[in-house]
VEXRO-598708 format. One record per residue: residue number from 1; residue in one letter; x, z negated, y of N, C-alpha, C in turn; chain. Coordinates in Angstrom, 3 decimals. Atoms other than C-alpha are relative to their C-alpha. Example, Ala and Ser with C-alpha at 12.3 -4.5 7.8 and 13.67 -1.06 7.14 Angstrom:
BEGIN
(1; 'a'; (0.890; 0.000; -1.190); (12.300; -7.800; -4.500); (0.900; 0.000; 1.200); 'A')
(2; 's'; (-0.820; 0.060; -1.190); (13.670; -7.140; -1.060); (-0.770; -0.730; 1.090); 'A')
REM end
This chain:
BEGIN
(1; 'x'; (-1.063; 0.905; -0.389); (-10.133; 20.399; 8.203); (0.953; -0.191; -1.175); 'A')
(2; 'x'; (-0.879; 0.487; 0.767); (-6.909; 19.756; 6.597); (1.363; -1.068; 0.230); 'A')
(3; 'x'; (-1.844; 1.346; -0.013); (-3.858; 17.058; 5.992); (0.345; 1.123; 0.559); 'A')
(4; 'x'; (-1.762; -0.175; -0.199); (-1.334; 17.135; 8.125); (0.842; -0.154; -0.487); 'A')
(5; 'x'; (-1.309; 0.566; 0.793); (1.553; 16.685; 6.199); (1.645; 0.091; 0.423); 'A')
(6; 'x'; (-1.063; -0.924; -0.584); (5.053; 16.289; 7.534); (1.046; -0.091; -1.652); 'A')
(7; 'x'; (-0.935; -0.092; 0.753); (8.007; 17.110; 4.893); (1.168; -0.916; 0.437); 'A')
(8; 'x'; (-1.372; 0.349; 0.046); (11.378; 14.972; 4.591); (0.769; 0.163; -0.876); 'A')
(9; 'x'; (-1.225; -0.226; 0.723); (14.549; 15.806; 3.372); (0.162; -0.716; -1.205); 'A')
(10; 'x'; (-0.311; 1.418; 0.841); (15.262; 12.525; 1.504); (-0.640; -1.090; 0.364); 'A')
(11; 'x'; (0.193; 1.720; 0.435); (14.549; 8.623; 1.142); (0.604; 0.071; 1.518); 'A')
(12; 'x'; (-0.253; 0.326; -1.042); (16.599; 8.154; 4.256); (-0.926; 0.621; 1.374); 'A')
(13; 'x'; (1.088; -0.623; -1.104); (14.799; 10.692; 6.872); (-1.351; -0.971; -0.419); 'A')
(14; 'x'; (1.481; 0.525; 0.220); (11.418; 9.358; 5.278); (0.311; -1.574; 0.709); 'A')
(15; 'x'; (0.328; 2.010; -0.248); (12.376; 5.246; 5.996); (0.564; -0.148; 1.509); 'A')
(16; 'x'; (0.074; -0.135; -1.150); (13.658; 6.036; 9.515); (-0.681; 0.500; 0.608); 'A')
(17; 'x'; (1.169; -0.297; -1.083); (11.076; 8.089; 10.758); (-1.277; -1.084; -0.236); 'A')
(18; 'x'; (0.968; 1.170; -0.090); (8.380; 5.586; 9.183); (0.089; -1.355; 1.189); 'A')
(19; 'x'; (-0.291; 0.907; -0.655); (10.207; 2.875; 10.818); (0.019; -0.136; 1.651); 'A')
(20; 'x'; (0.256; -0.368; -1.969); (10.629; 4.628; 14.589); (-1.404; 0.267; 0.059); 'A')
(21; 'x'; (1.169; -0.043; -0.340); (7.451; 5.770; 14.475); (-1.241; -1.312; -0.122); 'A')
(22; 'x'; (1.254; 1.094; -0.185); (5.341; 2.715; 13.737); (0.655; -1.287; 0.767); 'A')
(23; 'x'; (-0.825; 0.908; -1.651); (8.139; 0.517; 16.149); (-1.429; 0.397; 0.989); 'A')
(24; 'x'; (0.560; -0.263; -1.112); (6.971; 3.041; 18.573); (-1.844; -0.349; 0.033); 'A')
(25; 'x'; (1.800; 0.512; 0.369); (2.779; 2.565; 17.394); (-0.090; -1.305; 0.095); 'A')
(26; 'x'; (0.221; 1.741; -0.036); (3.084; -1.322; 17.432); (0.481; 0.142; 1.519); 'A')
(27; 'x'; (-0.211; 0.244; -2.029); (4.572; -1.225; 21.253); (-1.207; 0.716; 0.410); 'A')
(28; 'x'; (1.101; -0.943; -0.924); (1.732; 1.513; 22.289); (-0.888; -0.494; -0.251); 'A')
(29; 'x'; (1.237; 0.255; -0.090); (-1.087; 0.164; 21.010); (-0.127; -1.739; -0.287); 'A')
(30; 'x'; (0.516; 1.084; 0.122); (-0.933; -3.276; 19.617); (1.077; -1.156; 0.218); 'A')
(31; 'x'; (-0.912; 1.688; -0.260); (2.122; -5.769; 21.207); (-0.831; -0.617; 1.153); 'A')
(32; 'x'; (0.704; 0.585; -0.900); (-0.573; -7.385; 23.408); (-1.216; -0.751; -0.884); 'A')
(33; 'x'; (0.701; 0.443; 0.968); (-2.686; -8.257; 20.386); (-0.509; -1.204; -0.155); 'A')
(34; 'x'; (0.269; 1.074; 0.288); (-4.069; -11.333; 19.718); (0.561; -0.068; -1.320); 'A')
(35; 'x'; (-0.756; -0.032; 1.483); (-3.555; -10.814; 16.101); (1.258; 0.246; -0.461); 'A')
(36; 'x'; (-1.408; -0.135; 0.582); (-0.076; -9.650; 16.219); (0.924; -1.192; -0.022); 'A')
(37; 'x'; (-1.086; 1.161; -0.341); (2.835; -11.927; 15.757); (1.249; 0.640; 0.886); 'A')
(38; 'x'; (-1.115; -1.383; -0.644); (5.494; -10.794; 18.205); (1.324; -0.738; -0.459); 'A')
(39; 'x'; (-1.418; 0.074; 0.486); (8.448; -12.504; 16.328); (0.318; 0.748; -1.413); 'A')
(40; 'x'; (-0.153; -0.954; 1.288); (8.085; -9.895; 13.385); (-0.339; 1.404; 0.614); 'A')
(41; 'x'; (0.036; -1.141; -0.561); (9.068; -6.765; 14.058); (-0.158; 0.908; -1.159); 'A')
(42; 'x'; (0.054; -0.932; 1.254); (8.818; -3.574; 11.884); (1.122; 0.369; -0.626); 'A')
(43; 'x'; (-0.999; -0.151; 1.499); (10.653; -3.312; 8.664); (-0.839; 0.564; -1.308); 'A')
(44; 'x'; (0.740; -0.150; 1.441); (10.014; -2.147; 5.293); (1.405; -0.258; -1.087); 'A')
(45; 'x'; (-0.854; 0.687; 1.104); (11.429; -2.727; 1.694); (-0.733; 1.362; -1.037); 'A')
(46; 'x'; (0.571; -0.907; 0.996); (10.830; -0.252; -1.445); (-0.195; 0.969; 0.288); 'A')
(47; 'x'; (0.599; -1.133; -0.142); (10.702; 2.706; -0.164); (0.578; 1.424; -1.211); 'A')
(48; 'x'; (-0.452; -0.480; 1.350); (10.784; 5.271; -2.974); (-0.827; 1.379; 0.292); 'A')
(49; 'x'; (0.689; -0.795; 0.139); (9.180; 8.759; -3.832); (-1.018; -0.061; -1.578); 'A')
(50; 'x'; (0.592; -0.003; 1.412); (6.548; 8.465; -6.517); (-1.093; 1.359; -0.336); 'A')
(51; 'x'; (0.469; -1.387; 0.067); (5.638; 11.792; -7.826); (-0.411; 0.776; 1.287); 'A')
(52; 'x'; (0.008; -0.810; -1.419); (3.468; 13.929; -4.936); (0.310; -1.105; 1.105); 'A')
(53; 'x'; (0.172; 0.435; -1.282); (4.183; 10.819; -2.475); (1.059; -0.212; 0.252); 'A')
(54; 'x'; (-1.259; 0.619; -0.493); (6.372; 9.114; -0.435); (-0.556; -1.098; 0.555); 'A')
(55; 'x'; (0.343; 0.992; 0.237); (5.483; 5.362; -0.420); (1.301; -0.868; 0.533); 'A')
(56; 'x'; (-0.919; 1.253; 0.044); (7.059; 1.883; 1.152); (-1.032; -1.258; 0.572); 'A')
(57; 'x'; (0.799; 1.666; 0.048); (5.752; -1.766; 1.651); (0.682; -0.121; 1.446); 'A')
(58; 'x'; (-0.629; -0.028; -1.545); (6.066; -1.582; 5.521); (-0.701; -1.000; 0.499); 'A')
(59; 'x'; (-0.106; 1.242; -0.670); (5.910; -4.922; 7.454); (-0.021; 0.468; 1.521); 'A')
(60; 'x'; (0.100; 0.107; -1.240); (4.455; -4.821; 11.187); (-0.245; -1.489; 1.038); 'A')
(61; 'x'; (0.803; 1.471; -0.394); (3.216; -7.672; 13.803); (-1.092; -0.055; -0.451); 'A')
(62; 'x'; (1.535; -0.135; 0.513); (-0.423; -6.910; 12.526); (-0.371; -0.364; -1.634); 'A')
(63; 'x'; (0.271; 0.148; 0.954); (-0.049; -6.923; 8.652); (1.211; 0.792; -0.819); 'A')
(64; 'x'; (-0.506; -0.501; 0.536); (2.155; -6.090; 5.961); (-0.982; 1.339; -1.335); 'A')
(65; 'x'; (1.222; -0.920; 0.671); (1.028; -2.870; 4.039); (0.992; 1.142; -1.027); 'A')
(66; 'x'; (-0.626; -1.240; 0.785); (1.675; -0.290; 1.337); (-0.523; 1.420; 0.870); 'A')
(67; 'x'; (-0.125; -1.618; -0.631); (2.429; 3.484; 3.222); (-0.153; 0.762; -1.025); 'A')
(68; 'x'; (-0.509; -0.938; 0.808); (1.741; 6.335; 1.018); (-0.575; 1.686; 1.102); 'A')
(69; 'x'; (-0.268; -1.412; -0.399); (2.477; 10.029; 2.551); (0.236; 0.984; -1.122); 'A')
(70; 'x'; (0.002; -1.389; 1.274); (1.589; 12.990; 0.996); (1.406; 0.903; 0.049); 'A')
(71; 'x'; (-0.997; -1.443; 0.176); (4.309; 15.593; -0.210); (-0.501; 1.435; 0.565); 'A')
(72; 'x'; (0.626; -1.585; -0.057); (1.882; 18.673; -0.618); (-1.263; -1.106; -0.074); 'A')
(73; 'x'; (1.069; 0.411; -0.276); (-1.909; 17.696; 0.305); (-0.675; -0.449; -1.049); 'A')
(74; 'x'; (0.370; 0.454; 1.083); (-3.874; 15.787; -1.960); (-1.506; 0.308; 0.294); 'A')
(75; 'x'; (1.435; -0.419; 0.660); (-7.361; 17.254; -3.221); (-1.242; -0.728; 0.452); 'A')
(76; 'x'; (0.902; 0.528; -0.204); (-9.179; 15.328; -1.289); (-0.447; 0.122; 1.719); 'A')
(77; 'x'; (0.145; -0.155; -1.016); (-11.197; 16.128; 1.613); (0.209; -0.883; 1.265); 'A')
(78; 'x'; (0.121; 0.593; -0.661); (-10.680; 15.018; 4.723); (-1.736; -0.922; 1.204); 'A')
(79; 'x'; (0.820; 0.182; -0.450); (-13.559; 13.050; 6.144); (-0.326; 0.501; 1.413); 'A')
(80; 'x'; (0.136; -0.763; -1.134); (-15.773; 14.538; 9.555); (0.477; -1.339; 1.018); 'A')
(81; 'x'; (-0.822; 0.721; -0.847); (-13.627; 13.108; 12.406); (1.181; -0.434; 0.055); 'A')
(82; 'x'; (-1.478; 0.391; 0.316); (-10.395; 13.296; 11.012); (1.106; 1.230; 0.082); 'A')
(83; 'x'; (-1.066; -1.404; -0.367); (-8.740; 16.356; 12.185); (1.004; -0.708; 0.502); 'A')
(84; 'x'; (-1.143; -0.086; -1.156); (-5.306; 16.108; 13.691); (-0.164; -0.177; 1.562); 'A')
(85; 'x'; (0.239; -0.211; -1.528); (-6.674; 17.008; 16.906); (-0.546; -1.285; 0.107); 'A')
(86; 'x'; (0.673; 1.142; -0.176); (-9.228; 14.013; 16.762); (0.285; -0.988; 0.101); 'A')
(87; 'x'; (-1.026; 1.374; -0.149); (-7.038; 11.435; 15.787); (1.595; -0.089; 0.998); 'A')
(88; 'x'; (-1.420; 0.115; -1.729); (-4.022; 12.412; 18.595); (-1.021; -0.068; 1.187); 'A')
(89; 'x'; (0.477; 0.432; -1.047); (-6.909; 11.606; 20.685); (-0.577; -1.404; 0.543); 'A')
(90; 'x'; (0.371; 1.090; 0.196); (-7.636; 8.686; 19.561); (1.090; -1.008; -0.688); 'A')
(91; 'x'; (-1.209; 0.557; 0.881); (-4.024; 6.774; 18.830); (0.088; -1.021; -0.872); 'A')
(92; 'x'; (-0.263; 1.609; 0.733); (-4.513; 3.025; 17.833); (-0.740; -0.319; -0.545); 'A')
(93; 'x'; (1.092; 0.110; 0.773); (-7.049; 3.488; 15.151); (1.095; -0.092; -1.230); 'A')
(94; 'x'; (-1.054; 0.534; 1.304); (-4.748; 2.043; 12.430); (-0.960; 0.407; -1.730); 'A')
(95; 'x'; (0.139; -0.231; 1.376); (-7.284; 2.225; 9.400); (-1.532; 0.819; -0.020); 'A')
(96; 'x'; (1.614; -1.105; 0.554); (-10.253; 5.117; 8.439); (-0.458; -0.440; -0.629); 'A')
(97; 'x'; (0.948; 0.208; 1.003); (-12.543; 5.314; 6.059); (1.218; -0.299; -1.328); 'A')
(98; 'x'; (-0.645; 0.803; 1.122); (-11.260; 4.097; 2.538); (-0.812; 1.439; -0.912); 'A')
(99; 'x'; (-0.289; -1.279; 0.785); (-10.467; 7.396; 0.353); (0.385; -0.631; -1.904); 'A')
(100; 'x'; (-0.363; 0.438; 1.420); (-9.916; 7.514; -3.416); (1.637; 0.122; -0.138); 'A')
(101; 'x'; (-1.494; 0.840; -0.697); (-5.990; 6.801; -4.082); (0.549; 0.665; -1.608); 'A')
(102; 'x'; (-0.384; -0.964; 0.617); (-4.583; 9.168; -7.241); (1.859; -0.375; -0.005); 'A')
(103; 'x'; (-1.433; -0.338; -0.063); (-0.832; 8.113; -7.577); (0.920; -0.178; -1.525); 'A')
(104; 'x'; (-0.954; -0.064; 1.165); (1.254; 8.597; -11.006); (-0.682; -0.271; -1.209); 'A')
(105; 'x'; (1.499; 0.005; 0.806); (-2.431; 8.741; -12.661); (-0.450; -1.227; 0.135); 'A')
(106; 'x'; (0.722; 1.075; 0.134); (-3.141; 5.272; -11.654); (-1.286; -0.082; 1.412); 'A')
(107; 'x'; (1.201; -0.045; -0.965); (-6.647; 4.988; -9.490); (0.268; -0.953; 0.749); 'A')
(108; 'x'; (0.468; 1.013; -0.606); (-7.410; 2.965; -6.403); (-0.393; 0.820; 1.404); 'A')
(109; 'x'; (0.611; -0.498; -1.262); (-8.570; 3.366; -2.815); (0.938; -0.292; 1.060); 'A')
(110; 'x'; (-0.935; 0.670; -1.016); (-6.519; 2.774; 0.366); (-0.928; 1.044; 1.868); 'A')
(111; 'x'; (0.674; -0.698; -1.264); (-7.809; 3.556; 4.067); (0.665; 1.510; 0.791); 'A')
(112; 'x'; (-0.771; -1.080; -0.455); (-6.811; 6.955; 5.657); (0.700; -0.036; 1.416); 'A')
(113; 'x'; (-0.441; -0.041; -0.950); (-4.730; 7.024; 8.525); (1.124; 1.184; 0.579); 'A')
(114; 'x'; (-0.818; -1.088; -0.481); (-2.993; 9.379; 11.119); (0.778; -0.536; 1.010); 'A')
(115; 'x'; (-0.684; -0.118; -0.941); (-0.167; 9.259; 13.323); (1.154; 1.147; 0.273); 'A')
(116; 'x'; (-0.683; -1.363; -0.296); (1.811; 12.226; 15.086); (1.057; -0.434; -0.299); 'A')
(117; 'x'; (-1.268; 0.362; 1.061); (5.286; 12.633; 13.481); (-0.410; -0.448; -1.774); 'A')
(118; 'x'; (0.106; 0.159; 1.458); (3.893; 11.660; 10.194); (-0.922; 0.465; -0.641); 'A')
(119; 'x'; (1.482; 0.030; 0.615); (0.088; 12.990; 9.886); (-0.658; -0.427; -0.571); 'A')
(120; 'x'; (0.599; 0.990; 0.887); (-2.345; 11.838; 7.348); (0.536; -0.265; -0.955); 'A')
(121; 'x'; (-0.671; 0.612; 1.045); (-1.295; 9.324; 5.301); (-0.730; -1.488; -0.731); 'A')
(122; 'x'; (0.827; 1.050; 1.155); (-2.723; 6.434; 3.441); (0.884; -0.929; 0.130); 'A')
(123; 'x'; (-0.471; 1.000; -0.389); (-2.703; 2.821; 4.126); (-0.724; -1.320; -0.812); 'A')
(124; 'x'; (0.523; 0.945; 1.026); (-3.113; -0.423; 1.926); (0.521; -1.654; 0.412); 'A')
(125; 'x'; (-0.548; 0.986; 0.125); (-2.828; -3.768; 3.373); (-0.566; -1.029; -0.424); 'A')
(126; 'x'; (-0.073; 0.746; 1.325); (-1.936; -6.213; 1.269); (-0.216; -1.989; 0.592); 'A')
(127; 'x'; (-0.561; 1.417; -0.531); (-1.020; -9.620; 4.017); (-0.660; 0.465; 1.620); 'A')
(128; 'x'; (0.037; 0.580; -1.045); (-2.661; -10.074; 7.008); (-0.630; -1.132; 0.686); 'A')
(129; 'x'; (0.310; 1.296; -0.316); (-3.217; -12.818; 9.406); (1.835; -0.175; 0.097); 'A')
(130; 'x'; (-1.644; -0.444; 0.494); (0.558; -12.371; 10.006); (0.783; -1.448; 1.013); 'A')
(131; 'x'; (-0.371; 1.150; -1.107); (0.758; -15.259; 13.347); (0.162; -1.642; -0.943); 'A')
(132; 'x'; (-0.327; 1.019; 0.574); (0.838; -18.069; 10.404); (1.447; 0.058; -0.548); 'A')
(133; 'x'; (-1.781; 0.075; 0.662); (4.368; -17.175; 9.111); (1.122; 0.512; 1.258); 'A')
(134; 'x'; (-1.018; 0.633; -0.888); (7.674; -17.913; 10.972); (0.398; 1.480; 0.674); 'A')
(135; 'x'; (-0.454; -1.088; -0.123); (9.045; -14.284; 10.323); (-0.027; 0.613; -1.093); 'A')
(136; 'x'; (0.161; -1.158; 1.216); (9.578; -11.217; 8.022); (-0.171; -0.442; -1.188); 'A')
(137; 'x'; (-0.381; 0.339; 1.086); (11.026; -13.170; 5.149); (-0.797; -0.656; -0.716); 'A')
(138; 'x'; (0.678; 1.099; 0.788); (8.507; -15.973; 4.784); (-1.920; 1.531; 0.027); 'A')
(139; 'x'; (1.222; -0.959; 0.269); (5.694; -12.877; 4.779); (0.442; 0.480; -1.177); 'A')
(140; 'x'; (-0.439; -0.640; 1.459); (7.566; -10.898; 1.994); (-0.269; -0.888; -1.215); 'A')
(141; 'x'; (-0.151; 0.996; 1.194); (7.946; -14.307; -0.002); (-1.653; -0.095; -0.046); 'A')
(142; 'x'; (0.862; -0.072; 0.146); (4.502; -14.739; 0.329); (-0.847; 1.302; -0.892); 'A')
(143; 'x'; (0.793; -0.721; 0.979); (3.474; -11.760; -1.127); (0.899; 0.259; -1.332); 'A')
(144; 'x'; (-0.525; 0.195; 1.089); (6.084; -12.166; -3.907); (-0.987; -1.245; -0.633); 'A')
(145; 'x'; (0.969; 1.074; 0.603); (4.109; -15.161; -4.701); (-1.234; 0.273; -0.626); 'A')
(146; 'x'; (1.382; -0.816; 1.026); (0.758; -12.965; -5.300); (0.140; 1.037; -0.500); 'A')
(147; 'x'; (-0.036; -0.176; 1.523); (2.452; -10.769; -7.518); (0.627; -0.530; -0.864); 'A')
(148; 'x'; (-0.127; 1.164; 0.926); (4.040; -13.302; -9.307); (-1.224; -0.425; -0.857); 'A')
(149; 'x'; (1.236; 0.524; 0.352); (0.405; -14.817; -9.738); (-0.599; 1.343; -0.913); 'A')
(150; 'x'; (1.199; -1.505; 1.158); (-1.255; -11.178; -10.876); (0.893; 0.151; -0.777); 'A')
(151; 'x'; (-0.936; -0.301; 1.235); (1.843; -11.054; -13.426); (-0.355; -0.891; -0.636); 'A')
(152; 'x'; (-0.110; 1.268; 0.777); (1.673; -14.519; -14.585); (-1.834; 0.074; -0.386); 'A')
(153; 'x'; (1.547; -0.197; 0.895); (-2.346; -13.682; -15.198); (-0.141; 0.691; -0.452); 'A')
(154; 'x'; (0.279; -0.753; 0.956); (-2.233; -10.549; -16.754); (1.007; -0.258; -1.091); 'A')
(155; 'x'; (-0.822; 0.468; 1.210); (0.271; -11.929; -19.229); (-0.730; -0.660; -0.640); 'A')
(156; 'x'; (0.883; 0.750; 1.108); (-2.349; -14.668; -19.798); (-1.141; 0.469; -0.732); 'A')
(157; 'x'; (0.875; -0.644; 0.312); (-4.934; -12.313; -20.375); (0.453; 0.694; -1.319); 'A')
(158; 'x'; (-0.703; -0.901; 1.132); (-2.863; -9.852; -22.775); (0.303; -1.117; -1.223); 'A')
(159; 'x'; (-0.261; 1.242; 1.438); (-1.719; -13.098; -24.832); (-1.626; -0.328; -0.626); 'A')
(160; 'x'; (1.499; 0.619; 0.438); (-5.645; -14.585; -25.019); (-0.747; 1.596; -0.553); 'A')
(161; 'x'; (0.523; -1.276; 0.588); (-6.801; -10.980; -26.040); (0.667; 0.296; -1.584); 'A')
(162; 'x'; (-0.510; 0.072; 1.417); (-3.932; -10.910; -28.956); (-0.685; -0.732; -0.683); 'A')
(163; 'x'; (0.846; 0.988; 0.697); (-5.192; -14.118; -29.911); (-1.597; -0.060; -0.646); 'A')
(164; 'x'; (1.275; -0.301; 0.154); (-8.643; -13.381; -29.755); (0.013; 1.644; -1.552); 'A')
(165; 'x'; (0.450; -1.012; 0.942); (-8.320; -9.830; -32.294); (1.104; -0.695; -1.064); 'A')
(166; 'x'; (0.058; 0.865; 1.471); (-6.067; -12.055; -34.786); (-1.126; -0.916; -0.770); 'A')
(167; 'x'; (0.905; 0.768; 0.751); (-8.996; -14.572; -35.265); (-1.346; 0.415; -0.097); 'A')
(168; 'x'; (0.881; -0.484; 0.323); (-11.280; -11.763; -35.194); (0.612; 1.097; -1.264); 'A')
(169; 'x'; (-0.055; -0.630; 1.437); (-9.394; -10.354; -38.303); (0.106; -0.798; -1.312); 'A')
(170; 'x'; (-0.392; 0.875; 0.990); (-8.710; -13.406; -39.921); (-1.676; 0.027; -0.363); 'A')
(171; 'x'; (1.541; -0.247; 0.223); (-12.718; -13.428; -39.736); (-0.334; 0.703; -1.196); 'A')
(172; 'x'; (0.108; -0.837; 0.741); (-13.006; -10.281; -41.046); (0.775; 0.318; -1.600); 'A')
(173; 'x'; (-1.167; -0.105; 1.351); (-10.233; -10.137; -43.820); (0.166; -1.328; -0.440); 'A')
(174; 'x'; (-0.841; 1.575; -0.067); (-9.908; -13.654; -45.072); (1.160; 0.413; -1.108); 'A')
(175; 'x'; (-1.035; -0.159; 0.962); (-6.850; -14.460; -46.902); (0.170; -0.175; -1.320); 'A')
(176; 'x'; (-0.087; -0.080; 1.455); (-5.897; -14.325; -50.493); (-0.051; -1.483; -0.551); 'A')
(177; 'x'; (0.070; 0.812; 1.117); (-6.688; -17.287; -52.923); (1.642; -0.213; 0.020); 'A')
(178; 'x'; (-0.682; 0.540; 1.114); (-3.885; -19.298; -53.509); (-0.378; -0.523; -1.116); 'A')
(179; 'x'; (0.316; 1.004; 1.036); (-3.776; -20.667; -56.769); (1.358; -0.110; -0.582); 'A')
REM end
């Protein structure tokens, strides 16, 4: 078995077909949802190419999520039950197994997912529980708020770590004798 992968031109082809195609996937399988909100429709923000991918922070009724689509196939097998064929038989299976995640040398994991028009692609969400907020905007702000928070803590961390190897040199080295 191998990725499907589809190719786009540019930034624009890539954020309109993402966008028609998971419209069309939120009407087919999940606007009847319990969990969806149906006054948030699909949008995204950031969409960019980062080295082999093509990546955006796409906003549905179900959950807001990071998209990443392969360029050229990424080195990693596909798990048994994940052919092309398997998953166009099976449409509204939104998230697979949870794959290792390789992008611009930084590690993580994200779940695998397929849909026709786009093939396998990799999915990371970040916000759901989506029926507590009004609409798009107050979801986005919300997750501006938790990286705000993971900025504003790894700053405190990086400062308390400085701190910590100055008064483990002052330790080590004390200072010179005035006299």
């Amino acid at each position: 078995m191998s990725w499907e992968s589809r190719s786009f031109k540019d930034l624009e082809e890539f954020s309109r077909a993402v966008t028609a195609i998971f419209s069309q996937w939120q009407q087919e399988c999940f606007h009847d949802s319990s969990a969806a909100n149906p006054s948030i429709r699909v949008c995204q923000r950031g969409a960019r190419q980062l080295g082999e991918w093509w990546t955006t922070q796409l906003l549905t009724s179900l959950a807001l999520s990071q998209i990443l689509i392969p360029i050229t196939p990424p080195a990693v097998a596909l798990p048994e039950g994940w052919s092309a064929t398997e998953r166009a038989a099976q449409p509204c299976v939104p998230y697979g197994p949870m794959l290792p995640l390789r992008v611009l040398g930084l590690v993580g994991q994200a779940h695998l997912s397929y849909r026709q028009g786009l093939g396998h692609f990799l999915i990371q969400p970040q916000v759901q529980g989506l029926r507590r907020y009004s609409d798009a905007e107050a979801v986005f702000a919300a997750w501006d708020q938790v990286i705000a928070f993971r900025r504003h803590t790894r700053e405190r961390l990086e400062k308390g770590q400085q701190e910590d190897r100055r008064a483990f040199l002052r330790r080590l080295i004390p200072a010179p004798d005035k006299k």
